[in-house]
N, CA, C and O atoms as a Maestro MAE file, in Angstrom:
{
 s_m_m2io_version
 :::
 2.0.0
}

f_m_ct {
 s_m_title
 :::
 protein
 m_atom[320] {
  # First column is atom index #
  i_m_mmod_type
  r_m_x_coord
  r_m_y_coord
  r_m_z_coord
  i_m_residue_number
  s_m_chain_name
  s_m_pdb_residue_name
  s_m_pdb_atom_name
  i_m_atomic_number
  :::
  1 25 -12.289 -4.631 -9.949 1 A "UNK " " N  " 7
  2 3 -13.447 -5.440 -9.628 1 A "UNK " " CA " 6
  3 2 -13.089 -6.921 -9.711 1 A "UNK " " C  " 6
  4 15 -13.681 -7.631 -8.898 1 A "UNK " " O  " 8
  5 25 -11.898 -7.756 -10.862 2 A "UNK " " N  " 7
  6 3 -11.957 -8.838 -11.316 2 A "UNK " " CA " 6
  7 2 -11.282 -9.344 -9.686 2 A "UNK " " C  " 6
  8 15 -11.622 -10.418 -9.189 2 A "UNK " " O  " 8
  9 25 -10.048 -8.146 -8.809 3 A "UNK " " N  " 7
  10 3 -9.312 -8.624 -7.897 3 A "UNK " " CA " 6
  11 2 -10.459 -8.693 -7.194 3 A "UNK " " C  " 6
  12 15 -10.859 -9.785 -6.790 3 A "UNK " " O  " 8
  13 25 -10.932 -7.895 -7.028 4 A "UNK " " N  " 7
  14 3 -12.222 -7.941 -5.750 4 A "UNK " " CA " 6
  15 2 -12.962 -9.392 -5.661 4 A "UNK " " C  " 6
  16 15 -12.896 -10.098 -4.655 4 A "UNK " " O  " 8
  17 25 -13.468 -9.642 -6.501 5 A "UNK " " N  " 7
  18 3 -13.980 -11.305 -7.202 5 A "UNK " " CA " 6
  19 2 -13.318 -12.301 -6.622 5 A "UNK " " C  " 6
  20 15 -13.823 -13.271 -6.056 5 A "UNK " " O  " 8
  21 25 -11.794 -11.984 -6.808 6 A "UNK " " N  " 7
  22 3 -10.709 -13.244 -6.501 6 A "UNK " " CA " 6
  23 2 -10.709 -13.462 -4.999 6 A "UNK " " C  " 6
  24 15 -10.788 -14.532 -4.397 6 A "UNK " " O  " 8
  25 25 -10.614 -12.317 -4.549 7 A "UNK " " N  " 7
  26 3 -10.575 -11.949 -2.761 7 A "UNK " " CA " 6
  27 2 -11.724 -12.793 -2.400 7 A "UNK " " C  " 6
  28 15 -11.668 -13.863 -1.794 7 A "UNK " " O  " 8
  29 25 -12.865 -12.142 -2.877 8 A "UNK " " N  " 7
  30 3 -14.196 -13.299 -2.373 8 A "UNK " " CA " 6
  31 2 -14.012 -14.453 -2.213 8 A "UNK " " C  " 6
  32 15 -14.212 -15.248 -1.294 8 A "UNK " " O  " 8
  33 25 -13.380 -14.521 -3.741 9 A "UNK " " N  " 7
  34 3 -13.794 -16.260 -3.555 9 A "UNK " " CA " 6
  35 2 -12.541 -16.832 -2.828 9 A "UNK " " C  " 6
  36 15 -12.611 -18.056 -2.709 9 A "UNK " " O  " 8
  37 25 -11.554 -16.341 -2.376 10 A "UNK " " N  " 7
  38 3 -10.321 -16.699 -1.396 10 A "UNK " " CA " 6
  39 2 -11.086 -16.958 0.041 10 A "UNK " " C  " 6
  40 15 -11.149 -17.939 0.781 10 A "UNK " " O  " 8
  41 25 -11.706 -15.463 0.103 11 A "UNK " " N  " 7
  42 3 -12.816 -15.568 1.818 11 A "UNK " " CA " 6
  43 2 -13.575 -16.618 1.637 11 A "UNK " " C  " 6
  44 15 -13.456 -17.619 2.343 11 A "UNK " " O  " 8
  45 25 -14.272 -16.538 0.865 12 A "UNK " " N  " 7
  46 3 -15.717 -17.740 0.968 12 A "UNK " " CA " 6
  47 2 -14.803 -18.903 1.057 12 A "UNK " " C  " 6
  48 15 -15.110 -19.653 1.983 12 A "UNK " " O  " 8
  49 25 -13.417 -19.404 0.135 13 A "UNK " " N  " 7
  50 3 -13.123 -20.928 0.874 13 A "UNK " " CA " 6
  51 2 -12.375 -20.531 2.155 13 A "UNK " " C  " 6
  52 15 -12.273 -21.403 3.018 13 A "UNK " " O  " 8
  53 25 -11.749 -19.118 2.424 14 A "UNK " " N  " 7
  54 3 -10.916 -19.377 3.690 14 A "UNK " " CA " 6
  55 2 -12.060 -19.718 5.258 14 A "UNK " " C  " 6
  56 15 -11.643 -20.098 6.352 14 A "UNK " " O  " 8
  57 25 -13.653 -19.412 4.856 15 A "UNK " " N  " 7
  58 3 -14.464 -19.484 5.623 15 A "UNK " " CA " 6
  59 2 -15.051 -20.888 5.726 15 A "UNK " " C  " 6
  60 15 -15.561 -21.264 6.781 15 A "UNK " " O  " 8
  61 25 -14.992 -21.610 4.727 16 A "UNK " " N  " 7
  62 3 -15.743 -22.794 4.162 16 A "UNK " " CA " 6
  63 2 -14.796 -23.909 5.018 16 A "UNK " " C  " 6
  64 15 -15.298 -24.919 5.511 16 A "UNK " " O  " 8
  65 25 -13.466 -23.607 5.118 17 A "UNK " " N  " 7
  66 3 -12.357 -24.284 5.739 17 A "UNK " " CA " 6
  67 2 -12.091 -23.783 7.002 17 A "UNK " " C  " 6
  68 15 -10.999 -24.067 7.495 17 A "UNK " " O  " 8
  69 25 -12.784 -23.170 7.559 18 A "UNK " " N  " 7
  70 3 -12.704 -22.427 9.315 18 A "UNK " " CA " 6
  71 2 -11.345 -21.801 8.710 18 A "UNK " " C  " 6
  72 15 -11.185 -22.943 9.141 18 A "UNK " " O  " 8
  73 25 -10.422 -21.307 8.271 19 A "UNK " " N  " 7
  74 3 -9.452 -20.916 8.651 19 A "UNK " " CA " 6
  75 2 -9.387 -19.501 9.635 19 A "UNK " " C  " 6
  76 15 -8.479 -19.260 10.430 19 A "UNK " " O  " 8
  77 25 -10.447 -18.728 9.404 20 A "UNK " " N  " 7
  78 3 -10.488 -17.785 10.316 20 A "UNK " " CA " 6
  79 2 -9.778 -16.434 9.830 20 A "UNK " " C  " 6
  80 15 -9.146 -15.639 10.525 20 A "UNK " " O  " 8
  81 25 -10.048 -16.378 8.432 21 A "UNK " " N  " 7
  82 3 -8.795 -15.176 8.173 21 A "UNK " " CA " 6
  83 2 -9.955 -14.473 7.154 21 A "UNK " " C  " 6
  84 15 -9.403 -13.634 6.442 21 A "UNK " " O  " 8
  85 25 -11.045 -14.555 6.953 22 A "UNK " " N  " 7
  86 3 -11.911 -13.991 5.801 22 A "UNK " " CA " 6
  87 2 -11.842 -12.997 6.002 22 A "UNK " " C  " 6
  88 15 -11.506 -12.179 5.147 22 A "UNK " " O  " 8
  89 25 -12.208 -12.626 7.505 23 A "UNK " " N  " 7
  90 3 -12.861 -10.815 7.804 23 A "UNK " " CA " 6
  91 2 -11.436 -9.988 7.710 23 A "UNK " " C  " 6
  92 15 -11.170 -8.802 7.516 23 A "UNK " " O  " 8
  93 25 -10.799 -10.942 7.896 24 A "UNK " " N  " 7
  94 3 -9.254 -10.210 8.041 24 A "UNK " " CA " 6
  95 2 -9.150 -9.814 6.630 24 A "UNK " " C  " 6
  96 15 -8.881 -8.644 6.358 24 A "UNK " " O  " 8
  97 25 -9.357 -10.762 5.630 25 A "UNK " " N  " 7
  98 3 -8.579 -10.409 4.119 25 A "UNK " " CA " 6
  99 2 -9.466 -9.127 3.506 25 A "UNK " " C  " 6
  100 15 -9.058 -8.157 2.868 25 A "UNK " " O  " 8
  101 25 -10.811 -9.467 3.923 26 A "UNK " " N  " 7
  102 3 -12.011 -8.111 4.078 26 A "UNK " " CA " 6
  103 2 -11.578 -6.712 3.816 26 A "UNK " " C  " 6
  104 15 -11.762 -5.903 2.907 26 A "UNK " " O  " 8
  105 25 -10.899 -6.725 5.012 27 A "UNK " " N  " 7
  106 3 -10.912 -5.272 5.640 27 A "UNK " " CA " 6
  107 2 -9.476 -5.205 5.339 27 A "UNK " " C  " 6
  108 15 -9.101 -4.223 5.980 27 A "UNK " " O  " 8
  109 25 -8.600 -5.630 4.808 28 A "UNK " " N  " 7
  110 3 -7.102 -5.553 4.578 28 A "UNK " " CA " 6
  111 2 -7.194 -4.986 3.193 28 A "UNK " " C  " 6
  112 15 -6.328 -4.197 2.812 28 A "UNK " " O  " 8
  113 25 -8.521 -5.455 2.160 29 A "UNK " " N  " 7
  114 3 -8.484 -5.118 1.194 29 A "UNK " " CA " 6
  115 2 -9.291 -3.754 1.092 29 A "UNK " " C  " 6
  116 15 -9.229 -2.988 0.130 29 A "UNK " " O  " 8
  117 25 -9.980 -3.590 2.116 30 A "UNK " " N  " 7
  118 3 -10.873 -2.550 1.734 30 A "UNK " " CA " 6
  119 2 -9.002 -0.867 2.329 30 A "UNK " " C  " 6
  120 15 -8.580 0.159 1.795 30 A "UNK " " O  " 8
  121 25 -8.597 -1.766 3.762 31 A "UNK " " N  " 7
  122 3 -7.227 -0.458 4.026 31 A "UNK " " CA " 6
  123 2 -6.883 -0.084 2.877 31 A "UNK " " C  " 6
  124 15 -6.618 1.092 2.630 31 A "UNK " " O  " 8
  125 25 -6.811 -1.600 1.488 32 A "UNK " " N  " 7
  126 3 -5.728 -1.217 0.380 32 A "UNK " " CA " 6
  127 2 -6.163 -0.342 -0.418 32 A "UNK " " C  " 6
  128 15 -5.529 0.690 -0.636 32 A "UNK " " O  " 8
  129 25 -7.505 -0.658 -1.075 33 A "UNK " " N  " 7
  130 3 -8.270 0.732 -1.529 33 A "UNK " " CA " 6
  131 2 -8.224 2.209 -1.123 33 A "UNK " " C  " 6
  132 15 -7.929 3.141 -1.871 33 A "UNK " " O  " 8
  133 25 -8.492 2.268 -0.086 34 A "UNK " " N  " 7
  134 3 -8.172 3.600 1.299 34 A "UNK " " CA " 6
  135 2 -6.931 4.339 1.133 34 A "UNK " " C  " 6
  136 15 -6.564 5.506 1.275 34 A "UNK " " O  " 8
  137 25 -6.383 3.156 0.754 35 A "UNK " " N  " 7
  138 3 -4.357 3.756 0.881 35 A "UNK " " CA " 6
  139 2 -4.214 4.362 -0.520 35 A "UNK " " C  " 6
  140 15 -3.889 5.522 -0.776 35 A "UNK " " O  " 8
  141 25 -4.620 3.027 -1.698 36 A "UNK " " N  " 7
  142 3 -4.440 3.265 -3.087 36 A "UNK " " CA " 6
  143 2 -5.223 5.211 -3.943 36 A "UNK " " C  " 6
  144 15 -4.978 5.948 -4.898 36 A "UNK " " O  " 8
  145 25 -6.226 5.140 -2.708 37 A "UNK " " N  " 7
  146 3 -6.834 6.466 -3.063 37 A "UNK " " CA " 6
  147 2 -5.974 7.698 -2.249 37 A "UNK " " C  " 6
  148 15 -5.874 8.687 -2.974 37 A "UNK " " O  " 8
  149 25 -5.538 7.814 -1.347 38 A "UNK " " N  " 7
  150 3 -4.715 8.311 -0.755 38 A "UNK " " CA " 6
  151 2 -3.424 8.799 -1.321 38 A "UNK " " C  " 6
  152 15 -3.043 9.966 -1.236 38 A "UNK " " O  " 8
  153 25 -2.764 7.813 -1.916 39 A "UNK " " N  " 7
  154 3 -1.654 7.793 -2.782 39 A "UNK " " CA " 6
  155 2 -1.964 9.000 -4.250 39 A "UNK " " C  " 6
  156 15 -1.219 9.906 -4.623 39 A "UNK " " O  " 8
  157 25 -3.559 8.505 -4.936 40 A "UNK " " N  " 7
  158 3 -3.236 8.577 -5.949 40 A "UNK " " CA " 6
  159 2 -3.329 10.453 -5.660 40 A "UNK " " C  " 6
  160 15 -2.641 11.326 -6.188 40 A "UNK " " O  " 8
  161 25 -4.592 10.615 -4.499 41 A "UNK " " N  " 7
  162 3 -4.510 12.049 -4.382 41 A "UNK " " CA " 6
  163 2 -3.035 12.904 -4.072 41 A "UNK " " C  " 6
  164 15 -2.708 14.056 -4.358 41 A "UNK " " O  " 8
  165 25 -2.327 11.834 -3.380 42 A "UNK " " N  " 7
  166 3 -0.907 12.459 -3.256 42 A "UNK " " CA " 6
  167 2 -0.308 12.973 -4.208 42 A "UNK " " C  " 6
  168 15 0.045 14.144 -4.348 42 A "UNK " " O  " 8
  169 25 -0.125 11.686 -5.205 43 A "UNK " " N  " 7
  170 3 0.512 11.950 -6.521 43 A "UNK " " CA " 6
  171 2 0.453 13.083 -7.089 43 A "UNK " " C  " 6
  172 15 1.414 13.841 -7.219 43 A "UNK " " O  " 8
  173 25 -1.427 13.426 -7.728 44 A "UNK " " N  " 7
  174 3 -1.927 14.244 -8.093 44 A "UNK " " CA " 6
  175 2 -1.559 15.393 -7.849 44 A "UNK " " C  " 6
  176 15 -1.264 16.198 -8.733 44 A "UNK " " O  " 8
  177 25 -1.511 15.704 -6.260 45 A "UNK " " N  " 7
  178 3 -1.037 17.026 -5.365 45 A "UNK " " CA " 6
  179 2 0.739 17.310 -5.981 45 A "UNK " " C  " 6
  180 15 1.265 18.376 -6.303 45 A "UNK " " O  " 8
  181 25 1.284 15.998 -5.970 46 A "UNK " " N  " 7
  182 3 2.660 16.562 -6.465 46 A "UNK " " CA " 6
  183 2 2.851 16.778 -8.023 46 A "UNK " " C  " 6
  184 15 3.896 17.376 -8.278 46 A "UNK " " O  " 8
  185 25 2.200 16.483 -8.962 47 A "UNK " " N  " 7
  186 3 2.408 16.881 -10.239 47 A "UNK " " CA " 6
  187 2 1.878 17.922 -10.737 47 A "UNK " " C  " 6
  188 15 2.083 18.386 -11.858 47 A "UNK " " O  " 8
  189 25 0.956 18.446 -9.653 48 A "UNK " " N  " 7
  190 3 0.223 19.861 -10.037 48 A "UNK " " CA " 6
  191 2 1.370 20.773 -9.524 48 A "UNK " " C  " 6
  192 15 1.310 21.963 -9.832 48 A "UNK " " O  " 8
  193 25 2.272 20.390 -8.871 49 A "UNK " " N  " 7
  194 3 2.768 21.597 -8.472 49 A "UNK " " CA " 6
  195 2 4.269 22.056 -9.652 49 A "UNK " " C  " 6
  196 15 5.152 21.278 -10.011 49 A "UNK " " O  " 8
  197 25 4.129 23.551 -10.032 50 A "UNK " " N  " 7
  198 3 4.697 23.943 -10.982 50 A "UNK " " CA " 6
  199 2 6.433 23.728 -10.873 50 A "UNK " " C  " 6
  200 15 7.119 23.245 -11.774 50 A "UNK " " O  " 8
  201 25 6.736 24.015 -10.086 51 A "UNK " " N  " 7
  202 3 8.757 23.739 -9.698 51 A "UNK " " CA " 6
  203 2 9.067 22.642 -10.083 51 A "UNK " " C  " 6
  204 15 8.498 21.840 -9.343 51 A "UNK " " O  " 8
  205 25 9.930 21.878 -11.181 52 A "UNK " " N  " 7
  206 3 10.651 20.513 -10.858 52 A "UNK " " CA " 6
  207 2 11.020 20.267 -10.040 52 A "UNK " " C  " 6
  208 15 10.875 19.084 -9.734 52 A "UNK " " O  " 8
  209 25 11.676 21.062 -9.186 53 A "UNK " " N  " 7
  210 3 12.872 21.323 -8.542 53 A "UNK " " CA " 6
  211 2 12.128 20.796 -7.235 53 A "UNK " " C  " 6
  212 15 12.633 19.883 -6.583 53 A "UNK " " O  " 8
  213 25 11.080 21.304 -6.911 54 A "UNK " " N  " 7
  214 3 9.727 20.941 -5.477 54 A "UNK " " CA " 6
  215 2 9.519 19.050 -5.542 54 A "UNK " " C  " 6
  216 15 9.522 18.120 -4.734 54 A "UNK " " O  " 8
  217 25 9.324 19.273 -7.272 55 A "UNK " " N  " 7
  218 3 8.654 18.001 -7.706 55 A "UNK " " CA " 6
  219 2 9.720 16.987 -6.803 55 A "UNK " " C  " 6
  220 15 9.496 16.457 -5.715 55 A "UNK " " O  " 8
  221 25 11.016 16.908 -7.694 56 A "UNK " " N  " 7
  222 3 11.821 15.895 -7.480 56 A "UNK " " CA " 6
  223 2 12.265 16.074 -5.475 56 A "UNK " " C  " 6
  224 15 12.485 14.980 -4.954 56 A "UNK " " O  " 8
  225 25 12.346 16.998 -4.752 57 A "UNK " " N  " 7
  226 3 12.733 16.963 -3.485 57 A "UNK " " CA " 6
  227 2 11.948 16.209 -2.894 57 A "UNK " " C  " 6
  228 15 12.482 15.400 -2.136 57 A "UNK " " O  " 8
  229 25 10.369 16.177 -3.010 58 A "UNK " " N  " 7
  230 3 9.232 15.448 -2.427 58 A "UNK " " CA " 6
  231 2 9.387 13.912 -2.879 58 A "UNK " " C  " 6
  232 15 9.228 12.934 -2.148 58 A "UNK " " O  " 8
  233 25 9.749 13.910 -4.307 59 A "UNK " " N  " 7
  234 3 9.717 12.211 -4.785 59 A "UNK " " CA " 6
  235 2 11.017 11.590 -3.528 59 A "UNK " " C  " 6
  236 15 10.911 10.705 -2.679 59 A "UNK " " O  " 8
  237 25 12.409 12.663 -3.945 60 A "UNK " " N  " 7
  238 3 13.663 12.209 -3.294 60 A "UNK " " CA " 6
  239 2 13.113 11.793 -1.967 60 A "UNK " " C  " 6
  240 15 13.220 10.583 -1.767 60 A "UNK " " O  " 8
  241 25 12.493 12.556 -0.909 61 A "UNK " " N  " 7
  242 3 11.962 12.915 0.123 61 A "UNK " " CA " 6
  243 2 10.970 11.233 0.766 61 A "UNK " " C  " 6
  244 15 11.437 10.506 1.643 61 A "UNK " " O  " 8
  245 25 9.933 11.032 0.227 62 A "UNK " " N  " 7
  246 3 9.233 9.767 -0.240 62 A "UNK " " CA " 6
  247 2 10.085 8.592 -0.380 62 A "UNK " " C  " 6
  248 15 9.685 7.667 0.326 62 A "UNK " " O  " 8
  249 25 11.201 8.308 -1.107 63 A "UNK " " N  " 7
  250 3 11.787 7.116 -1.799 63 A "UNK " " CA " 6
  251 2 12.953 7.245 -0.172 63 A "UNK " " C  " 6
  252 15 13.393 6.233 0.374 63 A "UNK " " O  " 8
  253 25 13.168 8.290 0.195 64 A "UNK " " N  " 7
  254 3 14.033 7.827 1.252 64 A "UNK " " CA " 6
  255 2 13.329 7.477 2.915 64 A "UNK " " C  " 6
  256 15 13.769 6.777 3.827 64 A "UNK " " O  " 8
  257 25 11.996 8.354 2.800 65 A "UNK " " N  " 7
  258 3 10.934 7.735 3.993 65 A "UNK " " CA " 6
  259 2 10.826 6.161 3.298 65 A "UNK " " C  " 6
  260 15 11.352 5.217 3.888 65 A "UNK " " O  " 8
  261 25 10.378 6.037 2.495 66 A "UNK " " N  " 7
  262 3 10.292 4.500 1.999 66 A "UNK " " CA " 6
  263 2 11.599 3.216 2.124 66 A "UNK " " C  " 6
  264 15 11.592 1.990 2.233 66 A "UNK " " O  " 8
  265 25 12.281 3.905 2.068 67 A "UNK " " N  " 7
  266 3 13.681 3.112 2.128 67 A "UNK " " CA " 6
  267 2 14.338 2.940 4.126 67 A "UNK " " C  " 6
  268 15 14.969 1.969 4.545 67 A "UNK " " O  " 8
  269 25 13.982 4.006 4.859 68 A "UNK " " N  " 7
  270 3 13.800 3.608 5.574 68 A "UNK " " CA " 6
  271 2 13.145 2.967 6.667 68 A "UNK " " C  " 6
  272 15 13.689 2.554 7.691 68 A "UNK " " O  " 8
  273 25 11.691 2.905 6.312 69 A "UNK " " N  " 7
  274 3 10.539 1.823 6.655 69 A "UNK " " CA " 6
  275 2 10.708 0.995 6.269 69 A "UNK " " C  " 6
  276 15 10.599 0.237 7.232 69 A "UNK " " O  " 8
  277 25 11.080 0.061 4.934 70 A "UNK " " N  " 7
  278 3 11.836 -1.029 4.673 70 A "UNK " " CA " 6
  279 2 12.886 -1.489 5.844 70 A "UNK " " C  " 6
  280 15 12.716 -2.368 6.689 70 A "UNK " " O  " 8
  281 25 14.011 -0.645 5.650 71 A "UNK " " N  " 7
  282 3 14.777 -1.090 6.700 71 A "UNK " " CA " 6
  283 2 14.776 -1.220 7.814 71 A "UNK " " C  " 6
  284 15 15.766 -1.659 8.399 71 A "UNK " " O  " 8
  285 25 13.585 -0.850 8.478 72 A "UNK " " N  " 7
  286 3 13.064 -1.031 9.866 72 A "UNK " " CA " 6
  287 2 12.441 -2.320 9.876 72 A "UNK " " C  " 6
  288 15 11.839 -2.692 10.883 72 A "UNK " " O  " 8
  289 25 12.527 -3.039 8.852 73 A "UNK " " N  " 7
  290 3 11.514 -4.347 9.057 73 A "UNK " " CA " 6
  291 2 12.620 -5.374 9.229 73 A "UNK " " C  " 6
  292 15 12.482 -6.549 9.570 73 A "UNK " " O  " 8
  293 25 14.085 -4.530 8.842 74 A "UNK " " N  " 7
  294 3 14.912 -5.599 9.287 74 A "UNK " " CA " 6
  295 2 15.714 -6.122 10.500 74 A "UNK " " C  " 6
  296 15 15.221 -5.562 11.479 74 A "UNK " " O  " 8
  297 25 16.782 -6.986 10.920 75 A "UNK " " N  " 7
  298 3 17.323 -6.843 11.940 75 A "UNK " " CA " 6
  299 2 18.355 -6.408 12.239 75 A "UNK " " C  " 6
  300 15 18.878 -6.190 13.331 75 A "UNK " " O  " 8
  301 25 18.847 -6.198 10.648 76 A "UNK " " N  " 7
  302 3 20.632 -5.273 10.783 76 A "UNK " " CA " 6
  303 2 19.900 -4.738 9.487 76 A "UNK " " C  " 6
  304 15 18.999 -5.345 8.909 76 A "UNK " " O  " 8
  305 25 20.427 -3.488 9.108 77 A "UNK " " N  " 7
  306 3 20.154 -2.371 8.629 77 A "UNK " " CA " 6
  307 2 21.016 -2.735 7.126 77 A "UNK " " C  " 6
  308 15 20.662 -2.376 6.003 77 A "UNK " " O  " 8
  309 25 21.884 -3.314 7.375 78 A "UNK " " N  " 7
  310 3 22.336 -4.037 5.989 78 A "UNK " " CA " 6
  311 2 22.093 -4.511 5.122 78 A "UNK " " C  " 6
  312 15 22.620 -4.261 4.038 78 A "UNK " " O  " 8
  313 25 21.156 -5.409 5.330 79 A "UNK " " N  " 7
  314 3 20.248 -6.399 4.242 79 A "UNK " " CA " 6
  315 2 19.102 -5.920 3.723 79 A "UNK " " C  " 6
  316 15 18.320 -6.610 3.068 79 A "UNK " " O  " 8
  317 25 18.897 -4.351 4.068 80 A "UNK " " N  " 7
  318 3 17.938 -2.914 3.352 80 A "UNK " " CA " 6
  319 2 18.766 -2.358 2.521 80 A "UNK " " C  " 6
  320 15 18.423 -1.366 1.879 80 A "UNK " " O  " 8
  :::
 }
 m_bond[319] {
  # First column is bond index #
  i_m_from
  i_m_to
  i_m_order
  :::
  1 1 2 1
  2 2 3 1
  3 3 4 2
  4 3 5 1
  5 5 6 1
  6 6 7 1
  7 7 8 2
  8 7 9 1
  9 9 10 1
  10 10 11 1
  11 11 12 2
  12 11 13 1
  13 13 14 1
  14 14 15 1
  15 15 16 2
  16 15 17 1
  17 17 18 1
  18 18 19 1
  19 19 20 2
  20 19 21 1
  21 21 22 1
  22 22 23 1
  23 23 24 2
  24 23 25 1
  25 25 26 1
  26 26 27 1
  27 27 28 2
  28 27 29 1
  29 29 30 1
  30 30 31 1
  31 31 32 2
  32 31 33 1
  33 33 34 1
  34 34 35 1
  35 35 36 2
  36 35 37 1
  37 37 38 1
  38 38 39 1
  39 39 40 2
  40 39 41 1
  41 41 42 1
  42 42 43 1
  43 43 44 2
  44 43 45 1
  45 45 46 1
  46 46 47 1
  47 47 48 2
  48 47 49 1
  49 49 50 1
  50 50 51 1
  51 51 52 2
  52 51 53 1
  53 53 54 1
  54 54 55 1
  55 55 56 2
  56 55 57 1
  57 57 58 1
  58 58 59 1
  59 59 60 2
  60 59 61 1
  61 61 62 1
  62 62 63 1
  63 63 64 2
  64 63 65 1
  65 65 66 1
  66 66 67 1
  67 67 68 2
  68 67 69 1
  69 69 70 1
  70 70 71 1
  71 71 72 2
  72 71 73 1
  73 73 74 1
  74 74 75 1
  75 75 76 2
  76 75 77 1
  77 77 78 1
  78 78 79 1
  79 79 80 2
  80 79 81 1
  81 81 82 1
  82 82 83 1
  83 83 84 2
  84 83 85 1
  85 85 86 1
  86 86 87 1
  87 87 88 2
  88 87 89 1
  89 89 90 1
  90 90 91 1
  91 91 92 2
  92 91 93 1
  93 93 94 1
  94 94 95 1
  95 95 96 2
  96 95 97 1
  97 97 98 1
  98 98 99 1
  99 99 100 2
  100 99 101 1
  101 101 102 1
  102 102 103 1
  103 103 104 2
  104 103 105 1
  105 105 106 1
  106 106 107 1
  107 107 108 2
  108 107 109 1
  109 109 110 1
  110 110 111 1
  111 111 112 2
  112 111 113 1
  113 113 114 1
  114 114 115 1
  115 115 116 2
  116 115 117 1
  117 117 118 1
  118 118 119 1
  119 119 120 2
  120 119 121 1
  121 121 122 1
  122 122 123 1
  123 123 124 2
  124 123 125 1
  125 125 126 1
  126 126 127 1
  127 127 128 2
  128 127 129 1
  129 129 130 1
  130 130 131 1
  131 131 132 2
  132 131 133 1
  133 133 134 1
  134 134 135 1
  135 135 136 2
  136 135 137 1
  137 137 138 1
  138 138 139 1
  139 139 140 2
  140 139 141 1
  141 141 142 1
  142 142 143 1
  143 143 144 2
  144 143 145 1
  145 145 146 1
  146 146 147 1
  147 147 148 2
  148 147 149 1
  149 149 150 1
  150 150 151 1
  151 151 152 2
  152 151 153 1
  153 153 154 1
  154 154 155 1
  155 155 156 2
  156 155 157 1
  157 157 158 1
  158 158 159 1
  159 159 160 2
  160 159 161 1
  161 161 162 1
  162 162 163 1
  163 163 164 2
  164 163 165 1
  165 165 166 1
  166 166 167 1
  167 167 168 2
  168 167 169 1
  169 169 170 1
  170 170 171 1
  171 171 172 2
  172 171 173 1
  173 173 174 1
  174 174 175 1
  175 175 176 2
  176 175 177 1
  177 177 178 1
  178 178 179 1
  179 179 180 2
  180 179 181 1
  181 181 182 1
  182 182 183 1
  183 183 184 2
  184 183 185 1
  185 185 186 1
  186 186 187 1
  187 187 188 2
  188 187 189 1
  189 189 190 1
  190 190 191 1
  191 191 192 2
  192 191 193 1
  193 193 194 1
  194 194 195 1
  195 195 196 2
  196 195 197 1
  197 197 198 1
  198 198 199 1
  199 199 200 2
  200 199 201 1
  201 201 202 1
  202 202 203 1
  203 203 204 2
  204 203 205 1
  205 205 206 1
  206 206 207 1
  207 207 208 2
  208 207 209 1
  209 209 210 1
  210 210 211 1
  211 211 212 2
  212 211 213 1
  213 213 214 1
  214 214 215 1
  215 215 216 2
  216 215 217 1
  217 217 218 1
  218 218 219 1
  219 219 220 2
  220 219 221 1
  221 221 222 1
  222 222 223 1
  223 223 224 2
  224 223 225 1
  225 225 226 1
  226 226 227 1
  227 227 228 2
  228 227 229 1
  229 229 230 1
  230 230 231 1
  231 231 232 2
  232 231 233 1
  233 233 234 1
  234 234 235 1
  235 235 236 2
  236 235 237 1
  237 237 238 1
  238 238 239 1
  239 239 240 2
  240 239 241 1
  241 241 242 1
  242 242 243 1
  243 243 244 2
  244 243 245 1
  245 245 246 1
  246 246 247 1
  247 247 248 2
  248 247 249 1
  249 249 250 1
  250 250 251 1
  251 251 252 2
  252 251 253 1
  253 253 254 1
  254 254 255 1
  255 255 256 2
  256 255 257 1
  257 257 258 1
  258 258 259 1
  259 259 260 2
  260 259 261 1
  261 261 262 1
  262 262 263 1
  263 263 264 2
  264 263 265 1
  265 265 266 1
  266 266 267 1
  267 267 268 2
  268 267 269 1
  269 269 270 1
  270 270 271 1
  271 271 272 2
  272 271 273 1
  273 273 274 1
  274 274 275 1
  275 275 276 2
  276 275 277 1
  277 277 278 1
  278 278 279 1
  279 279 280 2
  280 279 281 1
  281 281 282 1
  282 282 283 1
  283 283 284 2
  284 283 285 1
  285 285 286 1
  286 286 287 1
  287 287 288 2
  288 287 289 1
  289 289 290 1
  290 290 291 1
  291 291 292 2
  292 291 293 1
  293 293 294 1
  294 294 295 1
  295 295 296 2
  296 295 297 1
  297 297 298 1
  298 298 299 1
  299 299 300 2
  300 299 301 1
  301 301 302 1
  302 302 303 1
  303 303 304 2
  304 303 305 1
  305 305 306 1
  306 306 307 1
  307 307 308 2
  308 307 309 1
  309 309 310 1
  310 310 311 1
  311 311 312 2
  312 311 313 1
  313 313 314 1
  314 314 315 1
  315 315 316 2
  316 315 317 1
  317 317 318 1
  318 318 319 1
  319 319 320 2
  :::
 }
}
């Protein structure tokens, strides 16, 4: 709630100053919520499940989808 507060009052001056980015920071924060709940049900889904062995392939699985979406943001694959 305290971030939520901060966001406001970021919009209300990014609006107060025309910058034009309020509705944007809006709805960027509301995706992050969306995602953050998403995640946590993920999580949840993987620690219920009884196998370590499941556990850790899905984390491994995750950290290397993650590692290569990182490196797609770059322009040589190196500096990932």
């Amino acid at each position: 709630m305290a971030a939520w507060l901060l966001l406001a009052g970021a919009a209300f001056w990014a609006r107060r100053e025309a910058l034009g980015i309020s509705r944007t920071m809006l709805i960027a924060s509301l995706r992050g919520l969306v995602q953050l709940l998403a995640l946590a049900l993920v999580l949840h889904w993987i620690f219920d499940i009884d196998s370590r062995l499941a556990q850790i392939l899905l984390i491994l699985g995750f950290c290397t989808l993650a590692g290569h979406t990182s490196a797609s943001h770059h322009k040589t694959g190196r500096h990932a």
